[in-house]
FIFIKE-12745 format. One record per residue (C-alpha): residue number from 0; residue in three letters; x, y, z. Coordinates in nm, 2 decimals, decimal comma. Example, Ala and Ser with C-alpha at 12.3 -4.5 7.8 and 13.67 -1.06 7.14 Angstrom:
<0; 'ALA'; <1,23; -0,45; 0,78>>
<1; 'SER'; <1,37; -0,11; 0,71>>
END
This chain:
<0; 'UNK'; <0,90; -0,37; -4,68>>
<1; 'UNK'; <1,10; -0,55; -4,40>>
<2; 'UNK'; <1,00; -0,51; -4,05>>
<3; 'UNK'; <1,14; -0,28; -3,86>>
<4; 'UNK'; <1,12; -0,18; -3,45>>
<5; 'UNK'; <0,91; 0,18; -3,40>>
<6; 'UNK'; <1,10; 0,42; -3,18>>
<7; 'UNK'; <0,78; 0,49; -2,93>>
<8; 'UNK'; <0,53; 0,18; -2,94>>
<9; 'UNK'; <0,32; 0,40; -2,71>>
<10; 'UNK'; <0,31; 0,70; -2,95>>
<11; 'UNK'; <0,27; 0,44; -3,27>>
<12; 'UNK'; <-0,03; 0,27; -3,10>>
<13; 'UNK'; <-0,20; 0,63; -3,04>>
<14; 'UNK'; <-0,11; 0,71; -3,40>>
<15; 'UNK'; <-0,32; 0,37; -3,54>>
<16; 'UNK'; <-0,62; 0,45; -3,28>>
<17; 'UNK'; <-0,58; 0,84; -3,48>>
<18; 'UNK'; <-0,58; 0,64; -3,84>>
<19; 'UNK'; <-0,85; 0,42; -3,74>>
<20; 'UNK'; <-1,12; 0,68; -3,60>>
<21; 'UNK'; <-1,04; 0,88; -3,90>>
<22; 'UNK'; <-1,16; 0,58; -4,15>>
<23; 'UNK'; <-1,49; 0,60; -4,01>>
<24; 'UNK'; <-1,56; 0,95; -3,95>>
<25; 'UNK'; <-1,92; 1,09; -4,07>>
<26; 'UNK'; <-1,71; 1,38; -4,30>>
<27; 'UNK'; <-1,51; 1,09; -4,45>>
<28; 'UNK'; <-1,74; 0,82; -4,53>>
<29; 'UNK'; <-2,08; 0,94; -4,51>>
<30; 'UNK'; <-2,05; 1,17; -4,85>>
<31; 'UNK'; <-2,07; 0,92; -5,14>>
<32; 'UNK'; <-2,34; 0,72; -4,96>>
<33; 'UNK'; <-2,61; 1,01; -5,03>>
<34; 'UNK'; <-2,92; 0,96; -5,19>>
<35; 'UNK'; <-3,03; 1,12; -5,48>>
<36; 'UNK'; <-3,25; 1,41; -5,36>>
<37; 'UNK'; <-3,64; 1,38; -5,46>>
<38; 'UNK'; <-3,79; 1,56; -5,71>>
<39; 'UNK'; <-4,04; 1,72; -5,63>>
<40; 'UNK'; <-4,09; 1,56; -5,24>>
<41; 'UNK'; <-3,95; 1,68; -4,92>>
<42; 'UNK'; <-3,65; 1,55; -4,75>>
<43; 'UNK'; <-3,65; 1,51; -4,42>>
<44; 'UNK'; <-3,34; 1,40; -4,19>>
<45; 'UNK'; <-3,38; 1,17; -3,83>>
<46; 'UNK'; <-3,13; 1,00; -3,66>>
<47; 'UNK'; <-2,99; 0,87; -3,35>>
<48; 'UNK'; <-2,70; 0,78; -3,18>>
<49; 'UNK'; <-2,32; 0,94; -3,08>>
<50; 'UNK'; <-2,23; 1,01; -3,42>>
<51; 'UNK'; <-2,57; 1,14; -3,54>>
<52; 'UNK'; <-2,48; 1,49; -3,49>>
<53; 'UNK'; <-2,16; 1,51; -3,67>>
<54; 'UNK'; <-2,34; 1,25; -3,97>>
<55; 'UNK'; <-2,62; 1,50; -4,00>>
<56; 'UNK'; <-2,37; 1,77; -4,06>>
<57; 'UNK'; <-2,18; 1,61; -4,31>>
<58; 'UNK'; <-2,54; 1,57; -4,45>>
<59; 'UNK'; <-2,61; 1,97; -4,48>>
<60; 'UNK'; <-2,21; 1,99; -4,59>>
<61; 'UNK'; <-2,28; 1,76; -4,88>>
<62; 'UNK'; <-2,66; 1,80; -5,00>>
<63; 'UNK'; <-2,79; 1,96; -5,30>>
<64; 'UNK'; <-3,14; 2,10; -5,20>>
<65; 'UNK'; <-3,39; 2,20; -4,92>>
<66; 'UNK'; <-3,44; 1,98; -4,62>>
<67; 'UNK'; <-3,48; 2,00; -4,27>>
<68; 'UNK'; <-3,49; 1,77; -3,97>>
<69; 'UNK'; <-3,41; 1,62; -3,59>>
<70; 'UNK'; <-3,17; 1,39; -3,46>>
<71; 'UNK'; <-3,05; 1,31; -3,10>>
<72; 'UNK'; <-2,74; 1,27; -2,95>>
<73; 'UNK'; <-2,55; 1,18; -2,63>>
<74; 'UNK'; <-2,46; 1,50; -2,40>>
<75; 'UNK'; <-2,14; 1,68; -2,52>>
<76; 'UNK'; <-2,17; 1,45; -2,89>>
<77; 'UNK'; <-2,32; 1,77; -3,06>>
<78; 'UNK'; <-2,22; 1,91; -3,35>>
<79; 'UNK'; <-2,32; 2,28; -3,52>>
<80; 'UNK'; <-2,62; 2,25; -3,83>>
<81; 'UNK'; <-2,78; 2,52; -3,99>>
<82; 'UNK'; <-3,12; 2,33; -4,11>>
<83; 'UNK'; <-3,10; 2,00; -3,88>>
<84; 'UNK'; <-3,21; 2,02; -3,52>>
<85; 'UNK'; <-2,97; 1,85; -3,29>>
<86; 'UNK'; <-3,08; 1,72; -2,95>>
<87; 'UNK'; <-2,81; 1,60; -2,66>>
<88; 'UNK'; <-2,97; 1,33; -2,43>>
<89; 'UNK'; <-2,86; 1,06; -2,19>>
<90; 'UNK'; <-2,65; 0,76; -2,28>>
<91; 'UNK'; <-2,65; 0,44; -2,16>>
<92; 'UNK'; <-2,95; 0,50; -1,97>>
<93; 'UNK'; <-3,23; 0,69; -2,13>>
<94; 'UNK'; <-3,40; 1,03; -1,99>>
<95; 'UNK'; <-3,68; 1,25; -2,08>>
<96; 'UNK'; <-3,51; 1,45; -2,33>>
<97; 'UNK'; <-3,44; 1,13; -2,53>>
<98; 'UNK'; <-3,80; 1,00; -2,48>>
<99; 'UNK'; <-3,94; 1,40; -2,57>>
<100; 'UNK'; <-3,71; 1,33; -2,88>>
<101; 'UNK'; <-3,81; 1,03; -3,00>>
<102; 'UNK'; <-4,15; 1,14; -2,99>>
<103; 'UNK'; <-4,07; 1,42; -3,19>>
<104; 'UNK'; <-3,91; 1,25; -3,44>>
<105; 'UNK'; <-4,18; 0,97; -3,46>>
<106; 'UNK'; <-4,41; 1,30; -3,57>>
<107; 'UNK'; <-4,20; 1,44; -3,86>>
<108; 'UNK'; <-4,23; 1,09; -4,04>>
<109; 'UNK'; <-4,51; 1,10; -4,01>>
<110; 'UNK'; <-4,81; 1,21; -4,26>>
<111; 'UNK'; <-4,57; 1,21; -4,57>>
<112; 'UNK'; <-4,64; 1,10; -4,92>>
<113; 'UNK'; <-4,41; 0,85; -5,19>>
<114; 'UNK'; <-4,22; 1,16; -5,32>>
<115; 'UNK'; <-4,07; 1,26; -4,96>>
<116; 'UNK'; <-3,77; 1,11; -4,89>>
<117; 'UNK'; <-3,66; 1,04; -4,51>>
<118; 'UNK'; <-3,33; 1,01; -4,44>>
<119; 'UNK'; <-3,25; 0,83; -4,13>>
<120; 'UNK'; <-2,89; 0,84; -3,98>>
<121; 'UNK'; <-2,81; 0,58; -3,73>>
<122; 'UNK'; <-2,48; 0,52; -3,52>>
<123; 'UNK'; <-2,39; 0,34; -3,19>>
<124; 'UNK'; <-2,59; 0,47; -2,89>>
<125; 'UNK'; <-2,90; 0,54; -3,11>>
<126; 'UNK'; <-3,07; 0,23; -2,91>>
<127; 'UNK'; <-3,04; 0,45; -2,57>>
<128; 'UNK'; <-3,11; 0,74; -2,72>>
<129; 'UNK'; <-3,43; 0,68; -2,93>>
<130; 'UNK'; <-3,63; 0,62; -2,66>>
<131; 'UNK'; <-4,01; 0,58; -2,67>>
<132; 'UNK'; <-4,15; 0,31; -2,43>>
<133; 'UNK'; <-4,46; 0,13; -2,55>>
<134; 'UNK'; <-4,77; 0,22; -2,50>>
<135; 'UNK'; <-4,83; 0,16; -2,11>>
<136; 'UNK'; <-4,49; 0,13; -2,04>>
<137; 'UNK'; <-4,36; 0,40; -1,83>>
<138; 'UNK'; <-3,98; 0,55; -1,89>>
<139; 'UNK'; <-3,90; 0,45; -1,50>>
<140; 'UNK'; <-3,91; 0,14; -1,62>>
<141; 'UNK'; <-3,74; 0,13; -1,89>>
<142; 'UNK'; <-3,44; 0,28; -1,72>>
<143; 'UNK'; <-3,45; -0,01; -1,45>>
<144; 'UNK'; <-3,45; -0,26; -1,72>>
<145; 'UNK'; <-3,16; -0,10; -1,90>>
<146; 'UNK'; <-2,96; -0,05; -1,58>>
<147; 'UNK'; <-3,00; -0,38; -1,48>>
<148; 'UNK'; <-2,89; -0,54; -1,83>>
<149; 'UNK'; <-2,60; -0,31; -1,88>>
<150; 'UNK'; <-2,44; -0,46; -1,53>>
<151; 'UNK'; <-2,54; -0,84; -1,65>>
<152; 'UNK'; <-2,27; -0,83; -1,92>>
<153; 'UNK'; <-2,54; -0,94; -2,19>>
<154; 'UNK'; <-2,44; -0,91; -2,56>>
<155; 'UNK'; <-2,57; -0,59; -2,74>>
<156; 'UNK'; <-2,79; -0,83; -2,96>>
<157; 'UNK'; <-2,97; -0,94; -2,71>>
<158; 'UNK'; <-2,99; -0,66; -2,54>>
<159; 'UNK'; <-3,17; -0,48; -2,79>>
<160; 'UNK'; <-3,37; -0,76; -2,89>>
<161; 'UNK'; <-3,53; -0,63; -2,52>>
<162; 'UNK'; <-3,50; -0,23; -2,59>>
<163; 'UNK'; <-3,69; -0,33; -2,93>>
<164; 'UNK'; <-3,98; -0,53; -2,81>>
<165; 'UNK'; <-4,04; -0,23; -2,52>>
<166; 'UNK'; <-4,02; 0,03; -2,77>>
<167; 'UNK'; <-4,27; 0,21; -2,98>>
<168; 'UNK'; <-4,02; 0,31; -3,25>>
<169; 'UNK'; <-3,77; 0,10; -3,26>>
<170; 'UNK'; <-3,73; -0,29; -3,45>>
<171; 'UNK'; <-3,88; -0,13; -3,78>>
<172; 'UNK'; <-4,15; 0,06; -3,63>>
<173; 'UNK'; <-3,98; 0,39; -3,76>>
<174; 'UNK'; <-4,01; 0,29; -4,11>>
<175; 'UNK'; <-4,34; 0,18; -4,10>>
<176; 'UNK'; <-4,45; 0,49; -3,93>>
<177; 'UNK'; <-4,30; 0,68; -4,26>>
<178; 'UNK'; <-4,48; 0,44; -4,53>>
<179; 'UNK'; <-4,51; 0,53; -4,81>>
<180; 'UNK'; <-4,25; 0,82; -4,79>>
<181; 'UNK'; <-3,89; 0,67; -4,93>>
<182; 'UNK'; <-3,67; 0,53; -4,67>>
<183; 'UNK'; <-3,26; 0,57; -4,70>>
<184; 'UNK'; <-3,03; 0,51; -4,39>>
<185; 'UNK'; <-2,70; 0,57; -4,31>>
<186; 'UNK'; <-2,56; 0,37; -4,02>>
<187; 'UNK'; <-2,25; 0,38; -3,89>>
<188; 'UNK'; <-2,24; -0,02; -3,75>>
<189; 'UNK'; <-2,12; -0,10; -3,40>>
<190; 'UNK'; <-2,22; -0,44; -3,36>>
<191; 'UNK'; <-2,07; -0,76; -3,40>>
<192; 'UNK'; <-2,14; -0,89; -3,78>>
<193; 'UNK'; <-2,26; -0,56; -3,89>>
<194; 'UNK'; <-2,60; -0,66; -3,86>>
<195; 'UNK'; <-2,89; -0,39; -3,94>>
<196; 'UNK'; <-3,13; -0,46; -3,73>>
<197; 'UNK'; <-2,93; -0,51; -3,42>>
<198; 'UNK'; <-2,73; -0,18; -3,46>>
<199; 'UNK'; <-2,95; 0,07; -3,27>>
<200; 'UNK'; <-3,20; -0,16; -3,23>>
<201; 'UNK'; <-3,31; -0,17; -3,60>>
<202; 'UNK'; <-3,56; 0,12; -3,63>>
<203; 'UNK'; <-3,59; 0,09; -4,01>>
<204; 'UNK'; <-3,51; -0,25; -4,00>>
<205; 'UNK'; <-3,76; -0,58; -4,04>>
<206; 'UNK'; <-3,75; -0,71; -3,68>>
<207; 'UNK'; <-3,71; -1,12; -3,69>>
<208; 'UNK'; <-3,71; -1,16; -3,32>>
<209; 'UNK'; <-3,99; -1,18; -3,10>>
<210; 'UNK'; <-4,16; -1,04; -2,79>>
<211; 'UNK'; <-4,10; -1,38; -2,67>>
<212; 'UNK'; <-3,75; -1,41; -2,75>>
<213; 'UNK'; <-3,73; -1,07; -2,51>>
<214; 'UNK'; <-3,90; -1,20; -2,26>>
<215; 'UNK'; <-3,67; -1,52; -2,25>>
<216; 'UNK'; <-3,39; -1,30; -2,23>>
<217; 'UNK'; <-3,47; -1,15; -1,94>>
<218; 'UNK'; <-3,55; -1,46; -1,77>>
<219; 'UNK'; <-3,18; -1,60; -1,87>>
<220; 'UNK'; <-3,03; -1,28; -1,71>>
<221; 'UNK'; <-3,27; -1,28; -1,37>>
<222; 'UNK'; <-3,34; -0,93; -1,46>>
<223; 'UNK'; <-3,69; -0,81; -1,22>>
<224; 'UNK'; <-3,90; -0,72; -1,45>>
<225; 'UNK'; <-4,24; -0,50; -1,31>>
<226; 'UNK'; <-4,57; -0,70; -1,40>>
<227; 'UNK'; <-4,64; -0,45; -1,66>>
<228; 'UNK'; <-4,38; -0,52; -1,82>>
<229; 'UNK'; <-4,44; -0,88; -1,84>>
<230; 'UNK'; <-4,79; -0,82; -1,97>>
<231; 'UNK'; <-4,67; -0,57; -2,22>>
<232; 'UNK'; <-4,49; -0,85; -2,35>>
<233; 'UNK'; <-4,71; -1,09; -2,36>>
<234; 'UNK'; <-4,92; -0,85; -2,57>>
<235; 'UNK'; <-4,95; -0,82; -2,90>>
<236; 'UNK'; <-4,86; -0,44; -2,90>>
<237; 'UNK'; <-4,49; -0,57; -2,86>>
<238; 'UNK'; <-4,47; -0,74; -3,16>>
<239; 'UNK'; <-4,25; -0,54; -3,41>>
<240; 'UNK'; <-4,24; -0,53; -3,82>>
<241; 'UNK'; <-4,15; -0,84; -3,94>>
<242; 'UNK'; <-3,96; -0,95; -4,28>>
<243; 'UNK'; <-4,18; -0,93; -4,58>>
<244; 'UNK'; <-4,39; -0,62; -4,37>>
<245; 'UNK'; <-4,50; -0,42; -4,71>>
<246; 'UNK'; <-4,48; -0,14; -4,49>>
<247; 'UNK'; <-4,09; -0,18; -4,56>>
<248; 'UNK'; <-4,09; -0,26; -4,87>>
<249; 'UNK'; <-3,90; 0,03; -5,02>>
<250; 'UNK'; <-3,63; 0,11; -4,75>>
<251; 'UNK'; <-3,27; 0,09; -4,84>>
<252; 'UNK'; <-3,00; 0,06; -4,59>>
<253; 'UNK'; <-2,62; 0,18; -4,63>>
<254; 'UNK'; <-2,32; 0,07; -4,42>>
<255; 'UNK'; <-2,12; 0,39; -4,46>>
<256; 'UNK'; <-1,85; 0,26; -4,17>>
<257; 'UNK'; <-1,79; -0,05; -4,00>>
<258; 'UNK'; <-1,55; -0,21; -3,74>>
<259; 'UNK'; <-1,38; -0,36; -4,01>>
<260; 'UNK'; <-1,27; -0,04; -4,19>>
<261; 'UNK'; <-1,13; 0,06; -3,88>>
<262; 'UNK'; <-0,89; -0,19; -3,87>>
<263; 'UNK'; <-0,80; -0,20; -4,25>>
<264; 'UNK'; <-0,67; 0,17; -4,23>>
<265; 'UNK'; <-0,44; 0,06; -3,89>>
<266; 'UNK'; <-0,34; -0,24; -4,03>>
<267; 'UNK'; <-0,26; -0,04; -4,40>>
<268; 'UNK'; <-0,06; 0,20; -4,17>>
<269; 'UNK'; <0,10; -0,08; -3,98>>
<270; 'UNK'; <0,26; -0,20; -4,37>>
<271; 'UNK'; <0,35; 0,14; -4,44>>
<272; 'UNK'; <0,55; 0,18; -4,11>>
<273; 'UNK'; <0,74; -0,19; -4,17>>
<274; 'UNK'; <0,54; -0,34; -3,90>>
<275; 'UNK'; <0,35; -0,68; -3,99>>
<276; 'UNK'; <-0,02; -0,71; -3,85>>
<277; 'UNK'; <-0,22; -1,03; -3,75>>
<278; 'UNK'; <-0,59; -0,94; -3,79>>
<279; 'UNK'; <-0,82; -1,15; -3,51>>
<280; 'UNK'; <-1,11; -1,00; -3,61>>
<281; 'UNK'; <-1,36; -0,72; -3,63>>
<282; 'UNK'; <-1,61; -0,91; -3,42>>
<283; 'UNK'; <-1,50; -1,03; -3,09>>
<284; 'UNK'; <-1,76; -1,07; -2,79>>
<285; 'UNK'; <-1,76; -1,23; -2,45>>
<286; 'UNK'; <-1,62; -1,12; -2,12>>
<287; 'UNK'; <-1,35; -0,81; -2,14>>
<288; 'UNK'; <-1,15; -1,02; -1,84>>
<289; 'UNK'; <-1,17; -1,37; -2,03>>
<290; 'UNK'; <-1,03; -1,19; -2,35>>
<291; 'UNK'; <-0,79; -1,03; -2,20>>
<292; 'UNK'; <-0,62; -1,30; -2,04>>
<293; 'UNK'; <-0,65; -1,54; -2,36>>
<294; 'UNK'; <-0,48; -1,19; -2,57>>
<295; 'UNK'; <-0,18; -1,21; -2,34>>
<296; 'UNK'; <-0,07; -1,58; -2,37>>
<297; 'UNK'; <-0,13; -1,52; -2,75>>
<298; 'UNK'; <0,08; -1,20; -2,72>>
<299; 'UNK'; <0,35; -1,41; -2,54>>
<300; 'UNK'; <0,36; -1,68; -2,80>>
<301; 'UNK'; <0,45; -1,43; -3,02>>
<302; 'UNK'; <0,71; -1,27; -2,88>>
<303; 'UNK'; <1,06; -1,31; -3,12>>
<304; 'UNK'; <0,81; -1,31; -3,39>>
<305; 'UNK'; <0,81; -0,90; -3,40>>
<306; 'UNK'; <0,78; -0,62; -3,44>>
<307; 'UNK'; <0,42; -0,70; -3,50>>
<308; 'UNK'; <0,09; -0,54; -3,42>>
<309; 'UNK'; <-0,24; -0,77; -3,30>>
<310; 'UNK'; <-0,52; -0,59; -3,39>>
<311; 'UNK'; <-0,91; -0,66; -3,33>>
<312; 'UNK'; <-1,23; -0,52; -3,29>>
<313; 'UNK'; <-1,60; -0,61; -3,10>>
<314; 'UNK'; <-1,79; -0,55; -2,84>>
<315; 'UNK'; <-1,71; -0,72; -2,50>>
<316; 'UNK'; <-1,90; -0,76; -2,24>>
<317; 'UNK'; <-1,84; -0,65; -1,83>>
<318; 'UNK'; <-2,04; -0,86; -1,55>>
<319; 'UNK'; <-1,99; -0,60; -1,26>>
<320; 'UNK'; <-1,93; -0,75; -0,91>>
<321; 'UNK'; <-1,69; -0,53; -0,80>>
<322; 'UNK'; <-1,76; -0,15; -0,68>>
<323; 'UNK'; <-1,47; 0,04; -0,87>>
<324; 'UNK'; <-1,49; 0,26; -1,19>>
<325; 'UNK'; <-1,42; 0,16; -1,58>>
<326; 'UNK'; <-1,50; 0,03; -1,95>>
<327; 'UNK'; <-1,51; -0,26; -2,08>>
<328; 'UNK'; <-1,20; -0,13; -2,28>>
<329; 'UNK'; <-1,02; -0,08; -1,93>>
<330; 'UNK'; <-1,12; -0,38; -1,81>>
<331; 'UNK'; <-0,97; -0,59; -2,08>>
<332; 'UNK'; <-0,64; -0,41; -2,08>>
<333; 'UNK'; <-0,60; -0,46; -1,69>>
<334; 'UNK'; <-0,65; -0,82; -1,74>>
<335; 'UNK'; <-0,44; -0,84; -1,99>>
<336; 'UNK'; <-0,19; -0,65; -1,81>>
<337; 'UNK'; <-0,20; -0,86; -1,49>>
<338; 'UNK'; <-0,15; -1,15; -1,76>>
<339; 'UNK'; <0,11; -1,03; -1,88>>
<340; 'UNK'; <0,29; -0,96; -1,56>>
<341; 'UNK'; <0,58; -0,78; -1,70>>
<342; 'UNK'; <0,66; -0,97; -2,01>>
<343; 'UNK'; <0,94; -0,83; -2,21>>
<344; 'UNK'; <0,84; -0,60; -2,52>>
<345; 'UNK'; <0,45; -0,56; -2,52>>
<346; 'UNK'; <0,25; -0,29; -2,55>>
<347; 'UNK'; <-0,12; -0,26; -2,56>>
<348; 'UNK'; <-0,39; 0,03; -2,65>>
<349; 'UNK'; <-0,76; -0,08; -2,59>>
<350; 'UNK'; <-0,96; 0,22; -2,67>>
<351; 'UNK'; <-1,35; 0,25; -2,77>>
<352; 'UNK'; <-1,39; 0,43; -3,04>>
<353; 'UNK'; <-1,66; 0,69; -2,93>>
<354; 'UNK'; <-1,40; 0,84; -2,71>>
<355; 'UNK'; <-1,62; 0,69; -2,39>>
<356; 'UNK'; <-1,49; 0,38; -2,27>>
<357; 'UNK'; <-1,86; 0,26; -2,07>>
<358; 'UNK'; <-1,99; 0,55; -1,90>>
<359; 'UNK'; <-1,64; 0,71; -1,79>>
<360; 'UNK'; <-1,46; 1,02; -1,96>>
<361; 'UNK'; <-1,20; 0,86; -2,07>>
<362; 'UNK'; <-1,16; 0,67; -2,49>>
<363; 'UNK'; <-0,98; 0,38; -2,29>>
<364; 'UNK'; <-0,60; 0,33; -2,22>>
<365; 'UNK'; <-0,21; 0,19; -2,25>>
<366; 'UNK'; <0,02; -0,06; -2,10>>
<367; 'UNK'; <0,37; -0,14; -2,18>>
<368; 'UNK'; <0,58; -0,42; -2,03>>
<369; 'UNK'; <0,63; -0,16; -1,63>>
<370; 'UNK'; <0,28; -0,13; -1,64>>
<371; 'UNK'; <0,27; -0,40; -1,30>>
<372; 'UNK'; <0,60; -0,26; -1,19>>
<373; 'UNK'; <0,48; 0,08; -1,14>>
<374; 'UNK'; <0,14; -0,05; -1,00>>
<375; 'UNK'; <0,30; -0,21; -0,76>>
<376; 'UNK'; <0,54; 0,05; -0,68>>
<377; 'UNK'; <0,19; 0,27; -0,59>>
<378; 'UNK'; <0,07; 0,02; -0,36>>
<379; 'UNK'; <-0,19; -0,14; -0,63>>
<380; 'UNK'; <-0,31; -0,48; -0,65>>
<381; 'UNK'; <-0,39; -0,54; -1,04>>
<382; 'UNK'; <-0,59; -0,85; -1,00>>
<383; 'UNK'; <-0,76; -0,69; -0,71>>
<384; 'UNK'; <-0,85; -0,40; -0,84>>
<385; 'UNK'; <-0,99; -0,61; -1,17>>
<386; 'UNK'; <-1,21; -0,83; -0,93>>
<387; 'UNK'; <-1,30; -0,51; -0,81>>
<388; 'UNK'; <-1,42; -0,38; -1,15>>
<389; 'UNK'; <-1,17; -0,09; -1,12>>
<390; 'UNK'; <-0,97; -0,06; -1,44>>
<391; 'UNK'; <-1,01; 0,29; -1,45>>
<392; 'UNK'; <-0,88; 0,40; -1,13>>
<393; 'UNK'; <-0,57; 0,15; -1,20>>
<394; 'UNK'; <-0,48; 0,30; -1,53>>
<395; 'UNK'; <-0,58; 0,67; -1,38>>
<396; 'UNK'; <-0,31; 0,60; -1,11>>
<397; 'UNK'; <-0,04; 0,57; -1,37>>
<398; 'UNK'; <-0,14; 0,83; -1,60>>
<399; 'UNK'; <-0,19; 0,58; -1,85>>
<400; 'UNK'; <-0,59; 0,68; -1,95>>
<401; 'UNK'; <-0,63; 0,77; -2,28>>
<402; 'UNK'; <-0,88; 1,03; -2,33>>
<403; 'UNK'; <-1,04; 1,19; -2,65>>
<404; 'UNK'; <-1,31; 1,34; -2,58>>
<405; 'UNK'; <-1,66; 1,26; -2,79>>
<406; 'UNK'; <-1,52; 1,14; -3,13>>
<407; 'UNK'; <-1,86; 1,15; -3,25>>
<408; 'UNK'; <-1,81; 0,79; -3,47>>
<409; 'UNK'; <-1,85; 0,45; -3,30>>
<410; 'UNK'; <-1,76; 0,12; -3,47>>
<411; 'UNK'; <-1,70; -0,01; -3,13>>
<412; 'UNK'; <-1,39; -0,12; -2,95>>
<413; 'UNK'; <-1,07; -0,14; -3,12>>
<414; 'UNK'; <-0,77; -0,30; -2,94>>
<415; 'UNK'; <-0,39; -0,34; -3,05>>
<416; 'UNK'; <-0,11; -0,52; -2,93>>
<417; 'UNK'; <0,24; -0,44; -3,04>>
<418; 'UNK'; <0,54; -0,70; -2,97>>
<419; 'UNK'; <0,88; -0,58; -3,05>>
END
């Protein structure tokens, strides 16, 4: 099909962010992953993270049989179940309820026999979520720690390379705690590279990093950590399950949705609409400003080349200096817009696809070529207001926010430029 111009490049960039959340929603995707139920066991249902709710329905929607079950969610990321308990907690930064259900979950696993079957749903958020501080360790901590390496713009591997070693459920330690019961999970990825035991901190997975390698992390970041914290550590209570742990042995693990998936349906939309798409990847890290600013000059070299669509995926990272409010999402698309600076035929959409862009109530947002025009016009300073760590309060200024509401999927960020 030849290329041809959309009418509304702010309306066909909401439309692919609409295409691509509904690739990787539990109802869609989760249904042909399902296990066969036992025969003559129990099946019992666990999760954790933002889509675990809304996974753990399409579960009861789907299943043939008796089961029953917990799984924990971030506040307002609920969804009704008739058999499956659903608890809302705090995201990023854990709280009580979290920690009460971890516990709780850690029990039903527990006790069960090699007809059982546990089946453990996992999405994005389920690192936060699934909180159960080793034994010692109080939650206080905890929280400091994970305050103080959500601000250090650390990647999410090795930030739950930490949550893992401080955790008494998570890096495989679920799993073994269910031995010798049958262990399926469902995971929704939102990592970089898809990798198990990184997404929600692995808590069926076989752990291959160490204590150590946590410890040297926070060192890297010049994260305070209390002493006990440092002795826990050093301990051999942090160590987690490690590859070839028989206690592991019969676990399978399903990828029902990844980043990747995400962008295929866009960029399948993007054909069907006459628009031709450059894919740059479902797996982009490093600072949201940095990629931001290289995004633009690609953008730019592009232009003539339309009507085309740049479309990627990740996780970046924010280092916050500044004071203001804002994602990582927003943050990237205020860089990219100062970048820009006006240049003739761009459009943007950087949205996360939870529907919370960092901690704010907004998905993410949009810029078109008067993005800095009308900034200016307000009296804002775009670069200014990015030292400041304030892409939210920019893009809130024009109306440009994009906001959702809990999605209840996460496959991470997902970005699109369009150039006319």
């Amino acid at each position: 099909m030849p290329s041809t111009s959309v009418q509304s490049p702010r309306l066909f960039l909401q439309s692919l962010f609409e295409v691509a959340l509904d690739a990787v929603r539990p109802s869609h995707c989760l249904p042909g992953h399902l296990p066969e139920p036992p025969t003559a066991g129990r099946t019992v249902v666990i999760g954790a993270g933002k889509g675990a709710a809304a996974m753990a329905k399409a579960v009861e929607d789907n299943w043939r049989g008796g089961l029953d079950g917990l799984v924990v969610t971030r506040d307002g990321h609920g969804a009704p179940c008739r058999s499956i308990e659903v608890v809302e907690a705090s995201h990023p930064v854990p709280d009580q309820r979290g920690r009460e259900a971890a516990h709780r979950i850690l029990t039903k696993v527990q006790g069960l026999t090699a007809d059982d079957l546990v089946l453990c749903l996992i999405s994005g958020g389920g690192s936060a979520l699934l909180t159960m501080p080793g034994e010692g360790l109080q939650l206080d901590e905890k929280q400091a720690i994970n305050k103080a390496l959500l601000r250090s713009g650390v990647p999410i591997d090795e930030m739950n390379t930490v949550r893992k070693h401080l955790s008494a459920i998570k890096g495989g330690r679920l799993a073994a705690a269910a031995h010798p019961a049958r262990v399926v999970t469902l995971a929704i990825s939102d990592v970089p590279g898809d990798d198990a035991s990184i997404i929600a901190s692995g808590p069926t997975v076989a752990d291959p990093s160490t204590a150590a390698d946590a410890l040297a992390i926070l060192k890297r970041y010049n994260i305070d950590i209390a002493p006990g914290v440092a002795a826990f550590l050093a301990s051999p209570a942090a160590e987690t399950p490690k590859p070839g742990d028989r206690r592991l042995a019969g676990t399978d693990y399903r990828m029902i949705a990844t980043p990747q998936m995400a962008l295929d349906a866009a960029a399948n939309y993007c054909r069907a609409q006459g628009v031709a798409v450059q894919l740059l990847g479902d797996d982009i890290e490093g600072e949201a400003r940095a990629v931001g600013a290289d995004m633009a000059r690609l953008a730019v070299e592009k232009t003539g080349k339309g009507p085309l669509v740049l479309l990627s995926g990740g996780e970046t990272t924010v280092t916050v200096r500044g004071n203001g409010r804002g994602g990582r999402n927003a943050e990237f698309l205020l860089s990219l817009a100062v970048a820009l600076d006006g240049a003739d035929g761009i459009h943007a959409i950087a949205c996360d696809t939870d529907g919370i862009d960092g901690s704010e109530d907004n998905a993410g947002a949009h810029c078109g070529p008067d993005t800095v025009a009308r900034a200016r016009a307000l009296g804002l300073d775009g670069q200014a207001m990015l030292d400041n760590n304030d892409g939210y309060g920019f893009f809130q200024a024009l109306d440009d926010l994009i906001v959702t509401g809990p999605t209840r999927t996460n496959v991470n960020d997902f970005r699109a430029i369009y150039i006319a």
